[in-house]
GUDREN-443107 format. One line per field, with one value per residue (C-alpha): residue number from 1; residue in one letter; x, y, z. Coordinates in pm, whole numbers, plus 50000, padded with zeros to 5 digits. Example, Ala and Ser with C-alpha at 12.3 -4.5 7.8 and 13.67 -1.06 7.14 Angstrom:
<pts>
pos (1,2) $
code (A,S) $
x (51230,51367) $
y (49550,49894) $
z (50780,50714) $
</pts>
This chain:
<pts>
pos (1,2,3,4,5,6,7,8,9,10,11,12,13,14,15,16,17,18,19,20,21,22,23,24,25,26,27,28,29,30,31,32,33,34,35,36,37,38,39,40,41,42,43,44,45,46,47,48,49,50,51,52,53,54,55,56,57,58,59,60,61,62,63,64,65,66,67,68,69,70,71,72,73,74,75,76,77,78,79,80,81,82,83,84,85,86,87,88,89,90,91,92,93,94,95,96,97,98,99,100,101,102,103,104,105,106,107,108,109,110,111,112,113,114,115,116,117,118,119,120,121,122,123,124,125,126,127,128,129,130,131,132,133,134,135,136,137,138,139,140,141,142,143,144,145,146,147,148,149,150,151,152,153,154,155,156,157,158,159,160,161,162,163,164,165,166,167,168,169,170,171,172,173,174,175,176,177,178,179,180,181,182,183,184,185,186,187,188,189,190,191,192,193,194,195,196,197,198,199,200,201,202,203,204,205,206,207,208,209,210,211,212,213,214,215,216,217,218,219,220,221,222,223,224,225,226,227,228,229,230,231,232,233,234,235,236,237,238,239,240,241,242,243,244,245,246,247,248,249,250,251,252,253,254,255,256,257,258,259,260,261,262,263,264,265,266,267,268,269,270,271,272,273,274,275,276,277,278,279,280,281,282,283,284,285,286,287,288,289,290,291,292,293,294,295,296,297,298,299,300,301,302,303,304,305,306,307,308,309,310,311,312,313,314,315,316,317,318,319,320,321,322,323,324,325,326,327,328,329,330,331,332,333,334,335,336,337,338,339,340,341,342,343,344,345,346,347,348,349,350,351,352,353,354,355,356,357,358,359,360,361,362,363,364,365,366,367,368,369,370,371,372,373,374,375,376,377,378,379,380,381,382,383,384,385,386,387,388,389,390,391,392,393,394,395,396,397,398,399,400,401,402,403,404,405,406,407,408,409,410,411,412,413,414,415,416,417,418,419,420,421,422,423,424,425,426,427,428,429,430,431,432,433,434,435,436,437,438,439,440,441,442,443,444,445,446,447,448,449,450,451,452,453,454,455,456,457,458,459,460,461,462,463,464,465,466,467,468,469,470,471,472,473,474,475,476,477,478,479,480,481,482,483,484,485,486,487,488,489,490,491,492,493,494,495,496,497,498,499,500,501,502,503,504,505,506,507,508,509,510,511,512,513,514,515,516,517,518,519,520,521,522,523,524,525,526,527,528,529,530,531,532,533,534,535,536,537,538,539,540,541,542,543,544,545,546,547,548,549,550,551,552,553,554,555,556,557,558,559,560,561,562,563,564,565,566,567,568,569,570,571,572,573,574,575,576) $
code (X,X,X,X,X,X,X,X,X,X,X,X,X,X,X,X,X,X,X,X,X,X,X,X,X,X,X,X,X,X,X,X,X,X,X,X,X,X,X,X,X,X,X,X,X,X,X,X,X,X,X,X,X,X,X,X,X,X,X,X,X,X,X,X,X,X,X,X,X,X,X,X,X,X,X,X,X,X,X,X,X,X,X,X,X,X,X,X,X,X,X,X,X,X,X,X,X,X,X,X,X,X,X,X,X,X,X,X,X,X,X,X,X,X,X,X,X,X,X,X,X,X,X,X,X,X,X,X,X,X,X,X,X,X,X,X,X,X,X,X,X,X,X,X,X,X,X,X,X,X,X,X,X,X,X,X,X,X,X,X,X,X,X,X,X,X,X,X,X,X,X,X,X,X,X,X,X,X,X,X,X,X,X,X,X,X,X,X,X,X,X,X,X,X,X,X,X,X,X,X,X,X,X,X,X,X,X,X,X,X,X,X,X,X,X,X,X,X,X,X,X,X,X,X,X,X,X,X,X,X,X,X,X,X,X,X,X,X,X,X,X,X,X,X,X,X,X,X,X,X,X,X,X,X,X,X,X,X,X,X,X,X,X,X,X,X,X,X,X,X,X,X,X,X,X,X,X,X,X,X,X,X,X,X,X,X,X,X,X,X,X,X,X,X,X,X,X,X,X,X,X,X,X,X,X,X,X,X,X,X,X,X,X,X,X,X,X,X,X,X,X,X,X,X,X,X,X,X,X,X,X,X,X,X,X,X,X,X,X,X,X,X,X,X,X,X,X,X,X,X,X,X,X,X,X,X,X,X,X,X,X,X,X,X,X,X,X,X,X,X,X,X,X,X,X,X,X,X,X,X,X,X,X,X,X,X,X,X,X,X,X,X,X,X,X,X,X,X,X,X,X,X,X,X,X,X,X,X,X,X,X,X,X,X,X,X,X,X,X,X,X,X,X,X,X,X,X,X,X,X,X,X,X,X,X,X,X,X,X,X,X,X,X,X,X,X,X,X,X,X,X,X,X,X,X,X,X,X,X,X,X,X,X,X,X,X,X,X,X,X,X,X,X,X,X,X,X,X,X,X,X,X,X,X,X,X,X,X,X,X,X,X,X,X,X,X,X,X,X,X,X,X,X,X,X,X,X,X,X,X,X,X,X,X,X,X,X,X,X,X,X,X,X,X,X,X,X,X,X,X,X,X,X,X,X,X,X,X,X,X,X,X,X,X,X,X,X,X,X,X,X,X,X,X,X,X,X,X,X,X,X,X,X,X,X,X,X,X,X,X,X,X,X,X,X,X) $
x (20820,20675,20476,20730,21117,21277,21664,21768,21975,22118,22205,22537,22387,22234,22580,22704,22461,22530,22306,22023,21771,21587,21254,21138,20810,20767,20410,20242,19857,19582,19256,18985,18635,18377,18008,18112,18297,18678,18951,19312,19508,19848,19920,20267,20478,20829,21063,21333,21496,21885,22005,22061,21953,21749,21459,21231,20855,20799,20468,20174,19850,19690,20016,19990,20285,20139,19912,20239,20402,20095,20050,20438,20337,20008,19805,19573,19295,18900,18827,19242,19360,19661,19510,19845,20225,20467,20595,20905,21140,21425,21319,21020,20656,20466,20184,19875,20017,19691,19707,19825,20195,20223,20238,20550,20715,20488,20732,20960,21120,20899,20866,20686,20655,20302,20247,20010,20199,19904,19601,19850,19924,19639,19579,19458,19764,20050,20366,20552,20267,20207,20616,20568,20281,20508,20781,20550,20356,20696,20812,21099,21129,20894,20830,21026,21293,21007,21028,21379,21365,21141,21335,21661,21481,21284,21651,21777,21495,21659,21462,21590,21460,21350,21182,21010,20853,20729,20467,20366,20001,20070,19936,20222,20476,20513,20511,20837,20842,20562,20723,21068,20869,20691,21041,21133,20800,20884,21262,21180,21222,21499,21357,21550,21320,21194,20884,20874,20545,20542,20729,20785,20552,20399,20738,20871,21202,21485,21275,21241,21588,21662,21436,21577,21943,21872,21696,21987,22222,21967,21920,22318,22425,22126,22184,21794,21695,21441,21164,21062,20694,20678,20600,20883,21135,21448,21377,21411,21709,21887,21778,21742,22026,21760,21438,21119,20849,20491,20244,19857,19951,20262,20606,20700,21076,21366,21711,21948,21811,22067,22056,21721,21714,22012,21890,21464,21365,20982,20764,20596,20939,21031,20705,20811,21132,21026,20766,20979,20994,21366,21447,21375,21536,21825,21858,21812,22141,22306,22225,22309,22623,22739,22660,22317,22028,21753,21473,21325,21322,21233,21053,21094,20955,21130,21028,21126,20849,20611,20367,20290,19946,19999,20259,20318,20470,20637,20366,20306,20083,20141,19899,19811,19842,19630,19743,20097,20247,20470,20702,20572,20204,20261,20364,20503,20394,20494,20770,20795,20753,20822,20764,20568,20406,20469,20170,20206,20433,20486,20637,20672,20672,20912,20982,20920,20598,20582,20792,20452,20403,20012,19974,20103,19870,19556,19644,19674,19345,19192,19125,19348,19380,19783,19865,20127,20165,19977,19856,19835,19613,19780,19824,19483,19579,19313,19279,19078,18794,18471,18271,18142,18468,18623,18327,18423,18804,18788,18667,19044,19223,19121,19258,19313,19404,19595,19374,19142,18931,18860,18831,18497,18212,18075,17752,17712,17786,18070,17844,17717,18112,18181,17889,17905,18095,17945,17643,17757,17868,17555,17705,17505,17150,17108,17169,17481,17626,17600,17767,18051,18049,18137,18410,18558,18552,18696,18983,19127,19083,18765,18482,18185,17967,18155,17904,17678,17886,17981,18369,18381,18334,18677,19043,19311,19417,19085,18911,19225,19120,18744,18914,19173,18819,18651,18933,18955,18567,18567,18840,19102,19429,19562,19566,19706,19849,19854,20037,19809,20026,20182,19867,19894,20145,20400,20239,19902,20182,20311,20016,19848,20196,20207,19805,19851,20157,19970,19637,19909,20036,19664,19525,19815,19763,19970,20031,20163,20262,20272,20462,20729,20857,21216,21188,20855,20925,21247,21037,20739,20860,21027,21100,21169,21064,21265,21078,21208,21060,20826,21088,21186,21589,21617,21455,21580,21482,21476,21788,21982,21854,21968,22285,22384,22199,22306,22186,22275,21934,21831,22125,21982,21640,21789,22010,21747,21550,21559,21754,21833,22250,22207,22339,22075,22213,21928,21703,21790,21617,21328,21071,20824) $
y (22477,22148,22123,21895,21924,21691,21637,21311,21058,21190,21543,21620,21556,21222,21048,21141,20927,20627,20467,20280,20488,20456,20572,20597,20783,20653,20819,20836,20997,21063,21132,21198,21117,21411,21479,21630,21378,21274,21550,21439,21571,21424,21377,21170,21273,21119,21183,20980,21005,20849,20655,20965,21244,21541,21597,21913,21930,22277,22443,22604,22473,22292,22173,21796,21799,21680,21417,21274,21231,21073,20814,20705,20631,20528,20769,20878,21128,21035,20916,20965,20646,20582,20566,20542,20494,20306,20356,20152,20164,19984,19852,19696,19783,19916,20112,19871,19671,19603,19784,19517,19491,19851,19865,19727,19998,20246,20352,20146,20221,20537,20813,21111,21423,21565,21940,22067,21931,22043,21832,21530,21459,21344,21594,21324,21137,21213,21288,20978,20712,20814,20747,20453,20405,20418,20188,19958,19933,19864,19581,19784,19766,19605,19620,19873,19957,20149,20414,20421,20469,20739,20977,20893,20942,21294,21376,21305,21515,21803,21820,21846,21693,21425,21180,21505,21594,21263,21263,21633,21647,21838,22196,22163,22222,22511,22488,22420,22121,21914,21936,21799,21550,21438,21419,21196,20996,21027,20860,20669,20381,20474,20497,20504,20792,21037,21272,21611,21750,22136,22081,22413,22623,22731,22795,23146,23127,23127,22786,22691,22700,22522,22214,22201,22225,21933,21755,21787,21645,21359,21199,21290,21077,20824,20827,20885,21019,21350,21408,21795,21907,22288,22625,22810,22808,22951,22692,22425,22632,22586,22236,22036,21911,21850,22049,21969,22210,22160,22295,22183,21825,21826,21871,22182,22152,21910,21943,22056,22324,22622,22572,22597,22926,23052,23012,22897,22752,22761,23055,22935,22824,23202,23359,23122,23252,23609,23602,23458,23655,23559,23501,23865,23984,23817,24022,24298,24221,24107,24432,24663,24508,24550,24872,24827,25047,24883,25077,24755,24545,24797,25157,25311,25607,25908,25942,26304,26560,26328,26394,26088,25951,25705,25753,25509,25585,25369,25108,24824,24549,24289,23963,23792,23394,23158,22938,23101,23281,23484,23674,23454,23536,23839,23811,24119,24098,24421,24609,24998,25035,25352,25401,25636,25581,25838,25947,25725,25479,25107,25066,24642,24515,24195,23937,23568,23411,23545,23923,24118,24254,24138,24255,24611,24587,24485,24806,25035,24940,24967,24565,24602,24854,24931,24924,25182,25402,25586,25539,25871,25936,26245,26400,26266,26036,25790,25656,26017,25951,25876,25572,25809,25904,25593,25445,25730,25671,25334,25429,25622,25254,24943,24567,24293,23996,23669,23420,23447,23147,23240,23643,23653,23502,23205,23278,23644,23702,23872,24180,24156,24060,24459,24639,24551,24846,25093,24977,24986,25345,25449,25532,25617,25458,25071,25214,25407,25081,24907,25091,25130,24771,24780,25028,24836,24530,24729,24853,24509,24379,24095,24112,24278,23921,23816,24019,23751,23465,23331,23301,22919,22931,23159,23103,23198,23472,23602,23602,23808,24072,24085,24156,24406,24587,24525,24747,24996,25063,25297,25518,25460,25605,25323,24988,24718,24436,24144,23853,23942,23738,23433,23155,23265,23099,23271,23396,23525,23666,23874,23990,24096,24291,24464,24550,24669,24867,25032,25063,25261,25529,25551,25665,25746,25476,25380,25055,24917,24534,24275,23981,23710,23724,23881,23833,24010,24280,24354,24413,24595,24809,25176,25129,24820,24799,24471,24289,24023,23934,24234,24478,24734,24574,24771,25034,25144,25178,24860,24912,25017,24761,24477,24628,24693,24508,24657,24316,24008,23903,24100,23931,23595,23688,23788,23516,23238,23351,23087,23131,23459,23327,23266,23461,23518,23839,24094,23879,23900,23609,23643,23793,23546) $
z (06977,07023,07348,07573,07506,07730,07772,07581,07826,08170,08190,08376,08758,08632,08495,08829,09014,08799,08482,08597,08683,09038,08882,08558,08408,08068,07910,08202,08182,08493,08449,08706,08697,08725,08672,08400,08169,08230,08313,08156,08477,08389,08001,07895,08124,08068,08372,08514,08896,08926,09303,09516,09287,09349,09121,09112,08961,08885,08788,08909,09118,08869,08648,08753,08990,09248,09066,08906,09270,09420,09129,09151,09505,09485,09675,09370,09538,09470,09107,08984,08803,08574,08267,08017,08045,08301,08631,08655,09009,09007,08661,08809,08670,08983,08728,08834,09131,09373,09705,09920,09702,09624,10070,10012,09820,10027,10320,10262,09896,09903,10128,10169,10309,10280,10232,10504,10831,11034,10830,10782,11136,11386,11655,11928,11917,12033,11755,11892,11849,11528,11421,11570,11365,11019,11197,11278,10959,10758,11020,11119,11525,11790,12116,12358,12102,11898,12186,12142,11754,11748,11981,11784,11452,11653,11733,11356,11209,11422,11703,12035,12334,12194,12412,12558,12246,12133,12397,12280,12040,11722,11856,12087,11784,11595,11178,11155,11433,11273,10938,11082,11259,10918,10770,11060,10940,10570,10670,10900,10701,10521,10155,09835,09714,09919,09779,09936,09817,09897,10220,10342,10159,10463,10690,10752,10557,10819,10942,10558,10483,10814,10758,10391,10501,10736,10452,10206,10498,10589,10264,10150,10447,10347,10022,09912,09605,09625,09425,09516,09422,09464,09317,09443,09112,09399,09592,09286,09142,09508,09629,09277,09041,08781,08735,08526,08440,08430,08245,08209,08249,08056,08084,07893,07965,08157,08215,08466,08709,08646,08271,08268,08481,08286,07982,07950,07636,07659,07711,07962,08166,08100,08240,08528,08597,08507,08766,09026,09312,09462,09110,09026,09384,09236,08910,09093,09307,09067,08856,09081,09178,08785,08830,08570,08558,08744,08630,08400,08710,08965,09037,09434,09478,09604,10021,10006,10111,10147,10462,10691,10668,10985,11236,11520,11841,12124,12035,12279,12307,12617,12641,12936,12914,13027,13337,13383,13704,13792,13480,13268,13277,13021,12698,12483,12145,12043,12239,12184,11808,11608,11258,10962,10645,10389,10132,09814,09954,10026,10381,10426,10754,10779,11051,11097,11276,11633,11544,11601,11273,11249,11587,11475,11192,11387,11607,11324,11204,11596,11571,11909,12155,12222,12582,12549,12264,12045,11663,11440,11118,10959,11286,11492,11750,11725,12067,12109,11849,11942,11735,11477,11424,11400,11264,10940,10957,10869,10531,10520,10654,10446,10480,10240,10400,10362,10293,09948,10078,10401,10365,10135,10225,10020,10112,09971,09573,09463,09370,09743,09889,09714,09813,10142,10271,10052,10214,10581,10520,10351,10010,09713,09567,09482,09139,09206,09413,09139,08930,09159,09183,08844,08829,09105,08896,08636,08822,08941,08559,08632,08373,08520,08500,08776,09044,08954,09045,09399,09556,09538,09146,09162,09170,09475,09219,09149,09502,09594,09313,09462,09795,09656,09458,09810,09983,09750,09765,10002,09830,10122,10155,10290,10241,10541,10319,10561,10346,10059,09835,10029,09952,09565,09288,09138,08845,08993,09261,09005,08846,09171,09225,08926,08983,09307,09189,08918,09154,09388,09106,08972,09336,09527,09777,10061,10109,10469,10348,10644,10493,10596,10232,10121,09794,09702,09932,09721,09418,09603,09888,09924,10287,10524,10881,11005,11337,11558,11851,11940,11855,11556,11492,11157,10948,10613,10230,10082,09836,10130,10368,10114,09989,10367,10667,10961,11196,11217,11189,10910,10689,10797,10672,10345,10281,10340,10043,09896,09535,09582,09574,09210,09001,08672,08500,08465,08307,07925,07690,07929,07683,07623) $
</pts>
């Protein structure tokens, strides 16, 4: 198949939006600039955005998405330069316009919504001056109707209280708040195209589907065009008319998004949609709806007879805040929990931001001392061990957590990042370490020359190996999950998944998996522990819990997953 197969003309969601395009890729190439020679980031890409159309850029970290949406706007990173190819919008040539006229378009003709809401807003000023900011840099209002602007466009970007929360700083909004208030930004002058790089990748997904919702309404009513940048192929399927997939700097495949879904043409489209998280939760529905034998798409394991390696009971955890009075100077994280882990199993712990799952976690591990309740390992309550004993129990309770960059240490080597807690608890020779070390390595599929290398020279995927080989040094029984998979694309998702899955059957681990994230717990989990607001609302085995939700809140979880509507069959034509 040759490398870029691209739909010829408009496909049906283009025609409706009229002929002339609004923005037109013709060829286009990037390259960077490094010490070592030139890197070709973005290689003739041909794409093409109608008046009012939704566009999605597909692909993983490292496709050129991104690149291809900063250089239609301008806003080239470091060394990046358009080295080939046109941009055309609205039939002009904008390719090599000097910074001073591409400010014009800037804003203006194009907006954008950045990915990281909390690096891309200032944190000393407050969230109205820096709307005003945007206004006033595209001549839109002056003087005291600027005040008035910003609260009605804080108020459009669905956030109430407007003039209230334009004298708030940034920490004083959640996730969810500072993204609406960079899609105020991003509108704010009311663009014809509107680039929404990654905007919710880091939103629980009741709040994700939320700020999308109000984005599809906002630029309907407006009339803008989208360009989406993301990794999430449900989210494209759901929120784009026309998808485009990336691969190393090319585009591997274009056309409408369900087509594409339905039916991929390139392999590496197909690993895409394979590997898919919602995309797979969705076969599974639909499979089991038709009555089809799930056993390709999905193993659980049967809970009966197992023992219980940890057992929680009535667990509490109340905070003091800082500076409050009265009622409101305690806050209850966690509010009378009850649950077990069987032997062998995966129990996932779901709720949005703020449900107290973590906070569970940290208490199961004894980061946190529960101030009601009690925490059992296979019968020993451990609030009656001593520090030896605890010291010795954590071999029995390991973590991996979230974050791949921030959970190894860049100073130590990967060797050192393993043998760390063999050495802590005093196992074996330098020799015998070593060799462990190796094994480890081994067992999470990363050549054994990577002890001598350090965590910056790896990738998200592989630092989240090392950390997996890191947990399983010890020979635990259990394993806290704590997002292990939510900073990772879709593809290293999967394959840390599937490792972890056959890591589990291998040792007979138990795996308690903290996560915000429907879709993978679908594939992953035997039982569901639903939190909302400190408190157990729903406990169940996962088929049950998604064929039948028994709360209100637990259906709302499910059905913001974001593609998980769309119906894929079970996921023949997918080999590849």
């Amino acid at each position: 198949m040759s490398e870029q197969t691209t739909t010829p003309g408009p496909d049906r969601s283009q025609r409706k939006h009229g002929t002339d395009p609004l923005l037109e890729l013709k060829n286009l190439c990037v390259s960077f600039t490094s010490t070592t020679g030139t890197v070709e980031a973005v290689r003739d890409v041909n794409l093409t955005v109608y008046p009012g159309q939704s566009v999605a850029i597909v692909g993983e970290s490292g496709s050129g998405k991104s690149t291809t949406a900063m250089a239609v706007i301008g806003l080239l990173p470091g060394t990046g330069k358009v080295t080939g190819g046109q941009i055309l919008f609205e039939g002009q040539d904008i390719t090599n316009l000097k910074e001073k006229e591409m400010v014009g378009y800037r804003g203006s003709k194009i907006g954008l919504v950045p990915q990281d809401p909390m690096s891309n807003l200032n944190p000393v000023w407050r969230i109205g001056t820096q709307i005003k900011e945007s206004l006033k840099a595209n001549n839109i209002v002056k003087g005291s109707e600027a005040d008035q602007r910003v609260a009605e466009l804080l108020s459009e970007a669905g956030l109430p209280d407007a003039e209230r929360r334009a004298k708030q700083y940034p920490h004083e909004f959640s996730g969810g708040m500072r993204q609406r208030a960079l899609i105020g930004m991003g509108l704010a002058a009311r663009p014809q195209l509107l680039i929404a790089d990654e905007p919710t990748s880091a939103l629980d997904v009741t709040v994700q589907k939320q700020i999308l919702d109000h984005l599809d309404g906002l630029t309907e009513e407006l009339g803008t065009a989208v360009l989406f940048i993301t990794h999430d192929l449900g989210l494209a399927a759901e929120r784009a008319e026309h998808l485009v997939v990336m691969h190393r700097g090319r585009v591997v495949e274009s056309g409408n998004s369900l087509d594409i879904l339905r039916a991929p043409q390139h392999p590496y489209t197909k690993r895409l949609v394979k590997a898919a998280p919602s995309l797979a939760s969705a076969r599974i529905q639909s499979a089991q709806q038709k009555g089809v034998e799930t056993s390709e798409l999905l193993t659980h394991r049967s809970l009966e007879g197992r023992e219980e390696v940890i057992r929680v009971e009535d667990l509490t955890r109340v905070f003091d805040i800082r500076g409050a009075k009265g009622d409101k100077k305690k806050l209850v994280a966690v509010d009378h929990v009850s649950f077990g882990l069987k032997k062998g199993t995966t129990l996932a712990l779901v709720g949005e931001s703020g449900s107290g799952k973590s906070t569970v976690a940290n208490m199961i591990l004894n980061l946190l001392d529960p101030t009601e309740g009690k925490v059992y390992y296979k019968g020993t309550d451990l609030s009656t061990l001593g520090n030896k004993e605890l010291f010795e129990m954590r071999r029995k309770l390991q973590v991996v957590f979230q974050n791949p960059y921030g959970s190894l240490d860049p100073m130590y080597s990967i060797f050192r990042c393993i043998e760390e807690p063999l050495r802590v608890h005093k196992v074996g020779n330098k020799k015998q370490r070593e060799q462990r070390v190796g094994e480890l390595l081994d067992m999470v599929a990363m050549p054994r020359s990577t002890m001598r290398r350090f965590p910056n020279e790896l990738s998200g995927g592989q630092r989240q190996r090392i950390a997996v080989a890191r947990a399983l040094a010890l020979n635990p029984e259990v394993i806290v999950l704590d997002e292990a998979v939510s900073a990772l694309d879709v593809l290293v998702q999967n394959q840390i998944l599937q490792l972890l899955a056959d890591l589990q059957e291998r040792l007979d681990l138990s795996y308690l998996f903290i996560t915000h994230d429907l879709a993978v717990v679908r594939q992953t989990a035997d039982e569901i522990v639903v939190m909302q607001n400190g408190k157990l609302v729903e406990h169940n085995t996962a088929d049950k819990l998604f064929a039948n939700p028994q709360q209100d809140y637990t259906r709302t979880l499910i059905e913001s997953v974001p593609g998980l509507g769309i119906e894929l069959g079970t996921g023949e034509g997918l080999d590849g």
